[in-house]
C-alpha positions as CSV (number, residue, x, y, z in Angstrom):
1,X,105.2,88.6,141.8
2,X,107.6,90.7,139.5
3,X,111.2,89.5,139.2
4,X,114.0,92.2,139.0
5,X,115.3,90.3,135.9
6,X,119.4,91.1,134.6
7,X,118.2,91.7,131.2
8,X,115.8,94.7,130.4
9,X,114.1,95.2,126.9
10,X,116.2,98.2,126.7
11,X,119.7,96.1,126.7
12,X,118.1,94.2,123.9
13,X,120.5,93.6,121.1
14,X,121.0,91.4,117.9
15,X,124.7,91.4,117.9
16,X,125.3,88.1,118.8
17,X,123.2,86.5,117.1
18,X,124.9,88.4,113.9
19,X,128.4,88.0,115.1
20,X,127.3,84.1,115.5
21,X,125.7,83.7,112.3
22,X,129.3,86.0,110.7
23,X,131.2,83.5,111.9
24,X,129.2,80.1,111.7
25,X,127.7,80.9,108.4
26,X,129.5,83.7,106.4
27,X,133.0,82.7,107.9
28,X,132.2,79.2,106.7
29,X,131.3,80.6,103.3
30,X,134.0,83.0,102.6
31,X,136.8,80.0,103.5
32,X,135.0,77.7,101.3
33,X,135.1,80.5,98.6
34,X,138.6,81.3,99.5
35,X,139.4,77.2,98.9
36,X,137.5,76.9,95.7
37,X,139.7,80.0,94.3
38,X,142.9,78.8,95.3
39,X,142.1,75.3,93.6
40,X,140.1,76.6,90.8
41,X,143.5,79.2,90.3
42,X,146.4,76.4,90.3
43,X,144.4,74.3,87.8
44,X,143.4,77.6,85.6
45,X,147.4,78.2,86.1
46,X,148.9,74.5,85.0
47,X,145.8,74.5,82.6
48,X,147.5,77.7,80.3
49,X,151.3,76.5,80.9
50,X,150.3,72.8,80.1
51,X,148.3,74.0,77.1
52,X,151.3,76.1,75.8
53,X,154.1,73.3,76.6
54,X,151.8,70.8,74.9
55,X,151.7,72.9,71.7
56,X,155.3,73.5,71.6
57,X,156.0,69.7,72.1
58,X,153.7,69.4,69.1
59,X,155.5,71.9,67.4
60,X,158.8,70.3,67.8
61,X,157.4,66.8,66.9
62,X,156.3,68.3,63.5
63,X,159.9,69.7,63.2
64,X,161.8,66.2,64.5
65,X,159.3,64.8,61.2
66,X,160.6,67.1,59.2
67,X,164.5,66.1,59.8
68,X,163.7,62.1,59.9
69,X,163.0,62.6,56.8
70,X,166.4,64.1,56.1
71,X,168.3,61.9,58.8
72,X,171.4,61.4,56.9
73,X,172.0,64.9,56.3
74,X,175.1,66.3,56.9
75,X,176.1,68.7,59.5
76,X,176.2,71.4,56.7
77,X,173.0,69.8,55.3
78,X,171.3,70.1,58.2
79,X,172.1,73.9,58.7
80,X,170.3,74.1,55.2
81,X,167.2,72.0,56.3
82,X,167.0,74.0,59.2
83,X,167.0,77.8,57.3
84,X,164.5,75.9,54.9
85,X,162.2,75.3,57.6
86,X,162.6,78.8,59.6
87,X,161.7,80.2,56.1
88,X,158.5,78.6,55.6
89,X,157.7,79.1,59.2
90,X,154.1,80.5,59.4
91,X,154.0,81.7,63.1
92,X,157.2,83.6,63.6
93,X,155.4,86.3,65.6
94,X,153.8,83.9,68.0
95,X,156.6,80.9,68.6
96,X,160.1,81.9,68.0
97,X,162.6,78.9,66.4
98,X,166.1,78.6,66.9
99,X,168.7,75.7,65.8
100,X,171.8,74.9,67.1
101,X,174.5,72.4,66.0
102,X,175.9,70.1,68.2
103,X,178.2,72.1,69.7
104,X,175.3,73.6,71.2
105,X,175.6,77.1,69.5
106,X,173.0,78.6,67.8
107,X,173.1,79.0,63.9
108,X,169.8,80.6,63.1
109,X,166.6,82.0,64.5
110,X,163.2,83.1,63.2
111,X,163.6,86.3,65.2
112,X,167.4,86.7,64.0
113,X,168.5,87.3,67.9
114,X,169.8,84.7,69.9
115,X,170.8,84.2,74.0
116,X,173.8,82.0,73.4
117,X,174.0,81.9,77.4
118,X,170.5,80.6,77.2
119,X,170.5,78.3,74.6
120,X,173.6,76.6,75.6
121,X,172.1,75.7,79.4
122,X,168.7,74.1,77.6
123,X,171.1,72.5,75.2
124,X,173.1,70.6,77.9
125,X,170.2,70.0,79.8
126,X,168.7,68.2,77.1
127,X,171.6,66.1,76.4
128,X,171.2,65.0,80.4
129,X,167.2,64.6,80.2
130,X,167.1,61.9,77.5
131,X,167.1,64.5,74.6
132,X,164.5,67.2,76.1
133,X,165.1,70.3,78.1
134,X,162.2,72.9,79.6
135,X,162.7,76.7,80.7
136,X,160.5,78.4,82.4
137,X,161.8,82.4,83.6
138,X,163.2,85.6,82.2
139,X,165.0,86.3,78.9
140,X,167.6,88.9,78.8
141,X,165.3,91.6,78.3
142,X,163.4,90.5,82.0
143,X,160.4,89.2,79.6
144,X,158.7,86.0,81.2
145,X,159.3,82.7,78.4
146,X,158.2,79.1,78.1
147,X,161.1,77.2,75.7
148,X,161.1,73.6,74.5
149,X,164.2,71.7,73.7
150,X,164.6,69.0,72.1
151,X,167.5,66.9,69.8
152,X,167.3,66.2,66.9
153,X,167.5,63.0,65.0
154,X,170.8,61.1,65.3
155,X,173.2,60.9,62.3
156,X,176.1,58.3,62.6
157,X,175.0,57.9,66.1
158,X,175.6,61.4,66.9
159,X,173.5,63.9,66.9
160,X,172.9,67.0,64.7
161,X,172.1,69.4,66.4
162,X,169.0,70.5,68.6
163,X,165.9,73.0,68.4
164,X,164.3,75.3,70.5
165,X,160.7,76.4,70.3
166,X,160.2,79.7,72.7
167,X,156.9,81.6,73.3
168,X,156.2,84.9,75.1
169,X,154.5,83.7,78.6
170,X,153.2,87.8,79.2
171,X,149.9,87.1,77.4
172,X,149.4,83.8,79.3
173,X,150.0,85.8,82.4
174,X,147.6,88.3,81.2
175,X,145.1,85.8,80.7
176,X,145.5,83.9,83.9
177,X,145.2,87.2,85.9
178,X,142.5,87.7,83.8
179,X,140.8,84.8,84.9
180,X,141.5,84.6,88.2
181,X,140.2,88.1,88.3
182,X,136.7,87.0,87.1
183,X,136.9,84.3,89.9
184,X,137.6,86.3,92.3
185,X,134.5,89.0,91.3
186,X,132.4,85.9,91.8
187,X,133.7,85.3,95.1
188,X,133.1,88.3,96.1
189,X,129.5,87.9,94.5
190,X,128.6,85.1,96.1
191,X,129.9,86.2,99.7
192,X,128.3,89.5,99.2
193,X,124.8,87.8,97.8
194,X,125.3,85.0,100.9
195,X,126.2,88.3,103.3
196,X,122.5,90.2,101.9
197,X,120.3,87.3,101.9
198,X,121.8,86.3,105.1
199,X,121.1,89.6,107.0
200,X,117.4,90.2,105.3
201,X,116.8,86.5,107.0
202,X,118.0,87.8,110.1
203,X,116.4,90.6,109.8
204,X,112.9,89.1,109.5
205,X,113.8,86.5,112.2
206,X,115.2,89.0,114.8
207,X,112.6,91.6,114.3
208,X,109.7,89.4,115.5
209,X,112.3,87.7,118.3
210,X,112.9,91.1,120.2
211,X,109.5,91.8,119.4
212,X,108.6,88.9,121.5
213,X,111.1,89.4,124.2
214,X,110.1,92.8,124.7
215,X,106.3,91.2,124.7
216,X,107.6,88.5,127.3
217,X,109.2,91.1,129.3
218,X,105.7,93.0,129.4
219,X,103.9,89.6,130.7
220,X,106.6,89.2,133.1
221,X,105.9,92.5,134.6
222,X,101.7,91.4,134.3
223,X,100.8,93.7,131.6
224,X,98.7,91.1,129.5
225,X,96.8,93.1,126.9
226,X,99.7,93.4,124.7
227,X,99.6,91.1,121.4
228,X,102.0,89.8,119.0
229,X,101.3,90.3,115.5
230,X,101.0,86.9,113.3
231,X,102.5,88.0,109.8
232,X,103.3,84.6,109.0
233,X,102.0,80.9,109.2
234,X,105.5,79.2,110.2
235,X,107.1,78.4,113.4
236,X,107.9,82.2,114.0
237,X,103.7,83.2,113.5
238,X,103.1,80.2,115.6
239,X,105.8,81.3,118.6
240,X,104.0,84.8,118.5
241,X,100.3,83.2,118.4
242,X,101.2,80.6,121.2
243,X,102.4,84.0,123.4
244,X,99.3,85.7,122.3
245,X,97.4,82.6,123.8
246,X,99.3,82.2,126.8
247,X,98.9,86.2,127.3
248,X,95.1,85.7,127.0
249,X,95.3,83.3,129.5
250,X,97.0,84.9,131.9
251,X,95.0,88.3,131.4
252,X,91.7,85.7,132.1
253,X,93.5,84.2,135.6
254,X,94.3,87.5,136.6
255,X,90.6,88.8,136.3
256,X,89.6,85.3,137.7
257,X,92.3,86.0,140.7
258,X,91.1,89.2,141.1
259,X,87.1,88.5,141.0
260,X,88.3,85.9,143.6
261,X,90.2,87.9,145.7
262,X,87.2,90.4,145.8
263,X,84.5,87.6,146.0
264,X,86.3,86.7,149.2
265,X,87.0,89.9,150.3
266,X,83.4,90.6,150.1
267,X,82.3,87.5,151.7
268,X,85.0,87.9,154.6
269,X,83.9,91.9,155.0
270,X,79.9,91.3,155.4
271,X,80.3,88.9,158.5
272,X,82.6,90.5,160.5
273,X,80.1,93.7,159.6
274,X,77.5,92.1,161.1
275,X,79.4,90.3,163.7
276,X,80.9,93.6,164.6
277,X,77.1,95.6,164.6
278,X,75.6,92.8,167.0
279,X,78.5,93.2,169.2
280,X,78.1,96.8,169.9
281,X,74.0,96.5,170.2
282,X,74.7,93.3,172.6
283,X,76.4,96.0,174.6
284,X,73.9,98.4,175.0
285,X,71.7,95.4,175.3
286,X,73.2,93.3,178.0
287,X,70.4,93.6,181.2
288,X,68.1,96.0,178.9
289,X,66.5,93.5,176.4
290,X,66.8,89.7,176.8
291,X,64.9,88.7,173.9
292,X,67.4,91.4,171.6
293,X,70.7,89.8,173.4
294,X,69.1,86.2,172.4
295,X,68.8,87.5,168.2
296,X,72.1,88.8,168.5
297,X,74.3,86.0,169.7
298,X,72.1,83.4,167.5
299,X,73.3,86.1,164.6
300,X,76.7,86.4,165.9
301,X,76.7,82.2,166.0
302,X,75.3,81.9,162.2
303,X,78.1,84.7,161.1
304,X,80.9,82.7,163.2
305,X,79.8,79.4,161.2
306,X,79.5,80.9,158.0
307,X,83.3,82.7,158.6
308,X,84.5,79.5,159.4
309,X,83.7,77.3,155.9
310,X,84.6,80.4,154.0
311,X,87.8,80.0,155.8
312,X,88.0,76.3,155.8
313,X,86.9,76.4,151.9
314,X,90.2,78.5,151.1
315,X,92.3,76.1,153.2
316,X,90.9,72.8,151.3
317,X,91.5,75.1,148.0
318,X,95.1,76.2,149.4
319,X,95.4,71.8,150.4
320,X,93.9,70.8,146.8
321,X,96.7,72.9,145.2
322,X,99.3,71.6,146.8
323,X,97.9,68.1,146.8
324,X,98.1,67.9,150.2
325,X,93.8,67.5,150.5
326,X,93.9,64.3,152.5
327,X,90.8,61.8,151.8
328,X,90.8,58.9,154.9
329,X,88.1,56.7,153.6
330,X,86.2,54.0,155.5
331,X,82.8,52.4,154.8
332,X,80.3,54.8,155.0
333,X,76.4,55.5,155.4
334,X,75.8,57.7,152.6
335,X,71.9,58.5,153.4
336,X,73.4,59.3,157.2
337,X,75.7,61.8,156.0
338,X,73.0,63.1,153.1
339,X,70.7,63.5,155.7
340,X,72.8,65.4,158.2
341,X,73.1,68.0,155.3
342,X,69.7,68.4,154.7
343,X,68.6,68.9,158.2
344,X,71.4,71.7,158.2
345,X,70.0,73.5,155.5
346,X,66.0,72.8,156.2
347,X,65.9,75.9,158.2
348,X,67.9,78.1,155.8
349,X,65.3,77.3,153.0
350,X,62.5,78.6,154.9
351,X,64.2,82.0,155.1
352,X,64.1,82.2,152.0
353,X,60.5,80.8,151.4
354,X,62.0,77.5,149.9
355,X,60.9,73.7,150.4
356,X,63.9,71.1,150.6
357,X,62.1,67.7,149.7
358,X,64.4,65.1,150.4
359,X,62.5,61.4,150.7
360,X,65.2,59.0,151.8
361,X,65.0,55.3,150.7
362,X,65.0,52.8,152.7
363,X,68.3,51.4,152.0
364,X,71.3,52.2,150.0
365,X,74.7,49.7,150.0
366,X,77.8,51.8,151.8
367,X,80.4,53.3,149.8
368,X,84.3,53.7,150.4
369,X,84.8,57.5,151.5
370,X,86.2,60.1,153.8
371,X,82.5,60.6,155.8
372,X,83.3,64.1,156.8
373,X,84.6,65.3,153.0
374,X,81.7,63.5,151.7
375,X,79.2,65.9,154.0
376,X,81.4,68.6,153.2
377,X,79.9,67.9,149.2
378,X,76.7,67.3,150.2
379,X,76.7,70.9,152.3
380,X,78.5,72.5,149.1
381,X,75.8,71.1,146.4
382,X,72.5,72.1,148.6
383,X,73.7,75.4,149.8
384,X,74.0,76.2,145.8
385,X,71.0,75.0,144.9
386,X,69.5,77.2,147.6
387,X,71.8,80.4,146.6
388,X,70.6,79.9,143.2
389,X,67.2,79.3,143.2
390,X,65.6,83.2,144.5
391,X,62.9,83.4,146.7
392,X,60.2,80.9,145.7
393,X,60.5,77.0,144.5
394,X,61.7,73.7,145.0
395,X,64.9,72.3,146.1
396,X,65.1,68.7,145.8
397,X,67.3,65.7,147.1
398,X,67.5,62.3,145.5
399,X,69.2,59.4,146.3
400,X,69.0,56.2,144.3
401,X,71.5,53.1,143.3
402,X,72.1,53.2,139.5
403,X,74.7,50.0,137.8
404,X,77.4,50.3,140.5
405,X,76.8,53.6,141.8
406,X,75.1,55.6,144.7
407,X,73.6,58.6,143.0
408,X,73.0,61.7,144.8
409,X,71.0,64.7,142.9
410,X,70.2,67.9,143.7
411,X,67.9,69.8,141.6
412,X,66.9,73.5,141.7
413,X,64.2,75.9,140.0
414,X,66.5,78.6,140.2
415,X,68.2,80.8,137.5
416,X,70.2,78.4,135.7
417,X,73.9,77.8,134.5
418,X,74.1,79.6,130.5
419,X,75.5,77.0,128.1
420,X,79.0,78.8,127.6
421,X,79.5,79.4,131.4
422,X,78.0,75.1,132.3
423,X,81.7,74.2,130.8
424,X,83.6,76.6,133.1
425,X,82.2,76.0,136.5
426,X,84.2,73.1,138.3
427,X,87.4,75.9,137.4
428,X,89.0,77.5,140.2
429,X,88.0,81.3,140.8
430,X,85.4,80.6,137.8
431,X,81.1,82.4,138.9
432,X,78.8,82.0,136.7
433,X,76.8,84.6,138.3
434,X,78.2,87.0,140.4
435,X,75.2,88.8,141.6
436,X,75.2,85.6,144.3
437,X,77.3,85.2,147.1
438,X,80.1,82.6,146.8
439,X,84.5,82.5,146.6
440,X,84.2,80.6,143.3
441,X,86.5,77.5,144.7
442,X,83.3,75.5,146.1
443,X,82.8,73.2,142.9
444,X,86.8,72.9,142.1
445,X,86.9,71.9,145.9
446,X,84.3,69.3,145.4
447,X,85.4,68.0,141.7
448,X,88.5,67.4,143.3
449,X,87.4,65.3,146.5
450,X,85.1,63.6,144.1
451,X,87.5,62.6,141.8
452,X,89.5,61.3,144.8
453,X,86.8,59.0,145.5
454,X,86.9,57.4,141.9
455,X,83.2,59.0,141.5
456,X,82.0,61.5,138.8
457,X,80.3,65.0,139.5
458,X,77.3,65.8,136.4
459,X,75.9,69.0,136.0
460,X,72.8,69.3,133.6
461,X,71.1,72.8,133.5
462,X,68.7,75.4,131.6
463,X,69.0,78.8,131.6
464,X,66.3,80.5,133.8
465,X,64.9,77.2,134.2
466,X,67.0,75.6,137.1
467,X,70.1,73.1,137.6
468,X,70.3,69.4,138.6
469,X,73.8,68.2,139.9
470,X,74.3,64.6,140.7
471,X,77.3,63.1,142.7
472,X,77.6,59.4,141.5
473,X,80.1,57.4,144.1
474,X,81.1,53.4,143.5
475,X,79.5,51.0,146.3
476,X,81.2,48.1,148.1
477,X,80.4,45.3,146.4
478,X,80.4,42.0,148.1
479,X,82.8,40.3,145.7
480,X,84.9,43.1,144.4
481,X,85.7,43.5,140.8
482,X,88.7,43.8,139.0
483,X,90.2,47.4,138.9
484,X,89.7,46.8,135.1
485,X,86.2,46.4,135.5
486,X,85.3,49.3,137.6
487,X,87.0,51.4,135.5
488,X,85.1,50.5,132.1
489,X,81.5,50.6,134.2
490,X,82.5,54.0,135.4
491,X,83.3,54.9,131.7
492,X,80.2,53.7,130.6
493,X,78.3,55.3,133.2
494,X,79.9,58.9,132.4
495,X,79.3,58.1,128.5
496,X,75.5,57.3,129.6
């Protein structure tokens, strides 16, 4: 039965799915990116401005050398050390030098201006900072610096004066935006590759997925002959083959339903035909012709018995699928019950120019079963081998004790079960041969009631040659065996 489902293949969409994967994956991505930058910016940052303090500390080391040597210079004296040094100063252009006395004012400079304002605050500063002073900010001209201050060497425990080391912090800044540029370009890089790679996996993933909702939506509504295409062997391909499979099987129970459905339909229609022709003759022929009323009712009688185990077939079926088939056993006669079923069909195999040979042995030990279910198989298995077998030939009925088990065969001449179709037959709906009349439930019925009796149901057959079923049912033993040993002598029976 269809289902009027909320979803139609129409309304299919991918967007979230995307929208999921944007924020679980790339979201996840881009904020770890985002992170890395920061962290990787602040140490690219204090990576440049400690590089360029360390070099200016080293600077003014080499310069505090330089006066040690010349600690007991005068104030005057150290004025002259100090234009001595600016002179053979090799990196004016980079690092700019100043002095200053100790006063604090500047005397001299390697680029000949000097920001009294701002050499007096570093000066101050160092003399509160255990003789060093930093500056980080904006000359007079607005022109980002990095200055170093430091004392110099102490003469009569006072000291000289102080120096000053200042560089330019524009190119640094250059070069930090430079390189925070470059991480930022491989940010983007690596979100944008992540972002590609991420949609051309969705892509292949979500293609076949709506694919095979719109291909589950078509099996929904019973169309079955669609298939999946397979493009890959991973869990994808094997999602699409698995659908492919179960649409197979569906497309084989439908025809199986179907066959059924007509099977029955046919057998249903050719009674009630009959029945329905004998009733108008008996009316015509009521008082007329005795002998013609006599035919019809014995007719009308066989139709009426055949209509009713066609009818009580599909209610077992209907019982055995809900497994509500009820099985009351008790200890039963099983040549009484076999023999009942032969007599039934003695007369039917004459019809059709048949002998039923059935020689019944003298004595076979009672079994545990439902009596009328086990008649019920008996009936089923005969009328078959009848139905099968044409118009000439044998039908035979054995019954013989084997190990632990009553064995019941019946064995036909007739047209035979092919070796692909022998598998098949104990499935519901499932005919061999459908040129014979029959729903295609009697063997699943009678599997099923045999398998409720613990026994085993064996077919062995030729094609065109004929077809030997045997029913093989435990006997009452006088002392019972252990469950565990029934079950491995009904194993090794079945393996036999």
């Amino acid at each position: 039965m269809n289902r009027n489902f909320s979803l139609k293949p129409e309304d299919l969409r991918v967007k979230g799915v995307k929208n999921r994967w944007l924020i679980d994956i790339v979201g996840v991505v881009i904020l770890v990116v985002i992170a890395v930058e920061v962290i990787l910016g602040i140490f690219i940052n204090n990576y440049y401005y400690n590089s360029v303090k360390s070099n200016l500390e080293s600077r003014i080391n080499s310069c505090s050398e330089f006066m040690k040597e010349k600690s007991t210079l005068t104030s005057a004296e150290f004025e002259e050390a100090a234009k001595e040094f600016v002179s053979s100063y090799n990196d004016k252009n980079m690092v700019e030098i100043q002095f200053f006395d100790r006063t604090g004012k500047a005397f001299i400079s390697s680029k000949g201006y000097i920001d009294d304002k701002e050499v007096k605050t570093d000066y101050y500063t160092a003399l509160q900072n255990n003789g060093n002073a930093e500056f980080i900010g904006k000359n007079q001209n607005g022109e980002k610096i990095i200055a170093k201050t430091a004392l110099m060497p102490k003469y009569n425990g006072v000291s000289i004066g102080a120096i000053r080391f200042i560089t330019s912090a524009e190119s640094l800044q250059k070069s930090i935006f430079l390189n925070i540029t470059i991480l930022i370009i491989i940010g983007l890089i690596i979100i944008g590759v992540t972002v590609f790679s991420g949609l051309m996996f969705l892509k292949s993933i979500l293609g076949p997925i709506k694919l095979i909702t719109e291909n589950a939506f078509s099996i929904a509504n019973g169309n079955f002959s669609n298939r999946l295409p397979v493009n890959a062997v991973d869990e994808i391909g094997k999602l699409c083959d698995t659908i492919n499979y179960m649409a197979e099987e569906l497309e084989s129970g439908e025809k199986l339903k179907n066959d059924f459905i007509s099977s029955v339909s046919h057998e249903l229609r050719t009674p009630l035909t009959v029945i329905q022709g004998w009733s108008e003759t008996l009316k015509m022929s009521v008082g007329v012709d005795d002998e013609l009323v006599k035919k019809g009712v014995e007719v009308i009688n066989g139709e009426v018995y055949r209509l009713s185990g066609l009818v009580e077939d599909l209610l077992d079926f209907s019982r055995m699928q809900s497994g509500r088939l009820q099985i009351r056993k008790e200890k039963v006669d099983v040549l009484a019950e076999l023999g009942e079923a032969v007599l039934m069909y003695e007369g039917e195999a004459k019809k059709k120019g048949l002998t039923l040979e059935y020689a019944a042995p003298e004595l076979l030990p009672p079994v545990m079963a439902d009596p009328a279910r086990l008649k019920q198989v008996f009936i089923n298995i005969i009328d078959n081998a009848i139905k099968y077998s044409g118009n000439q030939g044998n039908v035979v009925v054995e019954a013989s004790q084997y190990d632990n088990y009553v064995n019941v065969t019946v064995t036909d001449m007739g047209c035979g079960i092919a070796a692909e179709d022998l598998a098949r037959v104990k499935e519901k709906f499932y005919k061999a041969n459908n040129t014979v009349r029959g729903s295609g439930i009697g063997l699943a019925i009678v599997d099923e009631i045999i398998k409720q009796h613990d026994g085993l149901l064996l077919l062995d057959s030729k094609e065109g040659a004929g077809t030997s079923v045997t029913i093989a049912l435990p006997f009452i033993k006088e002392n019972s065996a252990s469950e565990n040993e029934y079950t491995q002598e009904r194993d090794n029976f079945n393996e036999q």
